[in-house]
C-alpha positions as CSV (number, residue, x, y, z in Angstrom):
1,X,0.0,0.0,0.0
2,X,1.2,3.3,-1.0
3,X,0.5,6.5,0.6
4,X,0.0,9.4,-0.9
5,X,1.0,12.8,0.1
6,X,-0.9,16.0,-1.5
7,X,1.7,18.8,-2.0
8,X,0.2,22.1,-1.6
9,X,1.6,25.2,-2.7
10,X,0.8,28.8,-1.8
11,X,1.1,31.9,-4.0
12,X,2.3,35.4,-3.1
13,X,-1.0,36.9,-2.7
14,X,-1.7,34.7,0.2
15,X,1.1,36.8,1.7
16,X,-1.2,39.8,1.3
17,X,-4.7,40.9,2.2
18,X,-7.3,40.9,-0.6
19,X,-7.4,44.9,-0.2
20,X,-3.3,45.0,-0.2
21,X,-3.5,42.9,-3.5
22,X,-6.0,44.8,-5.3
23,X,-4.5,48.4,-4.3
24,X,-1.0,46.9,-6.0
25,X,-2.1,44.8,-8.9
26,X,-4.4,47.9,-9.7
27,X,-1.7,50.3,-9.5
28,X,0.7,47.6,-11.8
29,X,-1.7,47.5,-14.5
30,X,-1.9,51.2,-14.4
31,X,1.4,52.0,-14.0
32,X,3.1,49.8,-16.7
33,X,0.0,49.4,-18.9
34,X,-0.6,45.5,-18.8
35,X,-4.3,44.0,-18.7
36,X,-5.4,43.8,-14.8
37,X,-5.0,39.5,-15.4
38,X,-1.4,40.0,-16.2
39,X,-0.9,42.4,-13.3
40,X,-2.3,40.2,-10.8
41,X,-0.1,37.5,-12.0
42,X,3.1,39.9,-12.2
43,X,2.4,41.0,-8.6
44,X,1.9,37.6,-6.9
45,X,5.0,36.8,-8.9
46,X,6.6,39.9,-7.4
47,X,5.7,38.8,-3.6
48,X,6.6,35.3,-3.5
49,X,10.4,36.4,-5.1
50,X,10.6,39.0,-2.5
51,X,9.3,37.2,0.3
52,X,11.8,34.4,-0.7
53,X,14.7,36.7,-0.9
54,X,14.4,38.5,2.0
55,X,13.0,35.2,4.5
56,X,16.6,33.2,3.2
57,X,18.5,36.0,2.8
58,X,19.8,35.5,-0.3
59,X,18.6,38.9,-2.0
60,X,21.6,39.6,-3.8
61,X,22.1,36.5,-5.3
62,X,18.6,36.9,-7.0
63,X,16.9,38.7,-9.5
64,X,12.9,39.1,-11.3
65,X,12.6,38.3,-14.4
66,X,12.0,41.3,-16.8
67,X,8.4,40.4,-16.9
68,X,7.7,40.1,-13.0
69,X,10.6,43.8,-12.4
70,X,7.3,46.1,-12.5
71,X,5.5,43.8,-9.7
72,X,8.5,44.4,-7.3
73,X,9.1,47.9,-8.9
74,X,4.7,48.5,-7.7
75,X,5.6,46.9,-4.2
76,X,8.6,49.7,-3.4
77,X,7.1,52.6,-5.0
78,X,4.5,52.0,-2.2
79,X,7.4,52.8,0.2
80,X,5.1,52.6,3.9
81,X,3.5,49.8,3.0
82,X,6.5,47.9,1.4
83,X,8.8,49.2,4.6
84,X,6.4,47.2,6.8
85,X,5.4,44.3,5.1
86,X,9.4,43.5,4.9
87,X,9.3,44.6,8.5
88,X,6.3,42.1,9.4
89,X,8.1,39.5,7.1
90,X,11.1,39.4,7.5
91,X,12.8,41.9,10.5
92,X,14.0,44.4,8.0
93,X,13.6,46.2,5.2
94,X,15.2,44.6,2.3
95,X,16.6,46.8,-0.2
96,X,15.7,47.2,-3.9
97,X,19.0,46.5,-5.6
98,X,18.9,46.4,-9.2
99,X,21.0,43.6,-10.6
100,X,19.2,43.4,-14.2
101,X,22.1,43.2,-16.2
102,X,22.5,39.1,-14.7
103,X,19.4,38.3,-15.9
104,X,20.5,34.6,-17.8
105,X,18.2,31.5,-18.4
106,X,20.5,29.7,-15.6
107,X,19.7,32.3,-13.2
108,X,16.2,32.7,-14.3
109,X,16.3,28.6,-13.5
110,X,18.0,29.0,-10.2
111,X,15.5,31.7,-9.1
112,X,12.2,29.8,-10.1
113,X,14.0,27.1,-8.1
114,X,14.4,28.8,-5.0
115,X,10.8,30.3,-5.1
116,X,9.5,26.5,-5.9
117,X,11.7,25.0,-3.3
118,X,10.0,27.8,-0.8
119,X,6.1,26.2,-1.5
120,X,5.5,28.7,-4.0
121,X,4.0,28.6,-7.1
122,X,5.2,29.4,-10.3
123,X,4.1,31.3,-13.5
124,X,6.2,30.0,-15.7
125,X,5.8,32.1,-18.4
126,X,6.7,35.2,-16.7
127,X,9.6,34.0,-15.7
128,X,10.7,33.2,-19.4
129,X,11.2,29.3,-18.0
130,X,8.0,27.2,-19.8
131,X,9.3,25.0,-22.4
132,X,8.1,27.3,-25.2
133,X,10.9,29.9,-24.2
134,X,13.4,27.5,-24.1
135,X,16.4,27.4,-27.1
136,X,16.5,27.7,-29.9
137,X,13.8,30.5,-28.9
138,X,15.0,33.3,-27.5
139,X,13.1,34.8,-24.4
140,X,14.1,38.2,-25.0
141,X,15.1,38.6,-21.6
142,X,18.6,38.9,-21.1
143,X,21.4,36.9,-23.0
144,X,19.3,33.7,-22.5
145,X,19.8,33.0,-26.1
């Protein structure tokens, strides 16, 4: 007899009230022009990357994809509430630090990883890692290709 264990994952929303996620994916889809489904996937994107960074510390060894940048871009613009959801997260604020430039299809791998590893899930295709943006198709994010 085999056992079977359900896996369940969480998103980055969870991580947020439904007023919190509204008031930011709103504000994405406004502020960067994408259709108010896209924003609320960019933004609980956005969470579960930061929350990952700043609960394992490992901040500086990550980055978003180019796709899920506005999401974290919407949380820090909202500087109060940002400052103390990393507060009520994590015990600190955790800096943005804009490290665009390493933006590869390993690291795009290792961070999806990370966030996957943590119980989160994934939207693949904003992180430029579903099987349709693999080579010899180039993601246009980065030097991927």
């Amino acid at each position: 007899m085999t056992a079977t264990v359900a896996i369940t994952t969480r998103t980055g929303r969870s991580l947020v009230s439904k007023a919190d996620f509204a008031m930011l994916a709103a504000f994405c889809g406004d502020e960067y022009g994408l259709e108010r489904a896209v924003a609320n996937r960019v933004v609980d994107q956005a969470l579960a990357l930061v929350f990952v960074m700043g609960s394992t510390g490992e901040g500086t060894s990550m980055a978003p994809s180019q796709k899920v940048d506005p999401g974290w871009h919407t949380l820090v613009l909202h500087t109060d509430w940002y400052a103390n959801w990393c507060q009520e997260q994590f015990g600190y604020f955790l800096h943005h630090q804009p490290n665009s430039k390493t933006r590869t299809g390993g690291l795009m791998t290792s961070v999806v990883g990370k966030i996957r590893a943590a119980g989160f899930e994934v939207d693949d295709q904003l992180w430029d890692t579903a099987a349709e943006c693999n080579a010899p198709a180039c993601c246009g994010d980065g030097p991927c290709c």
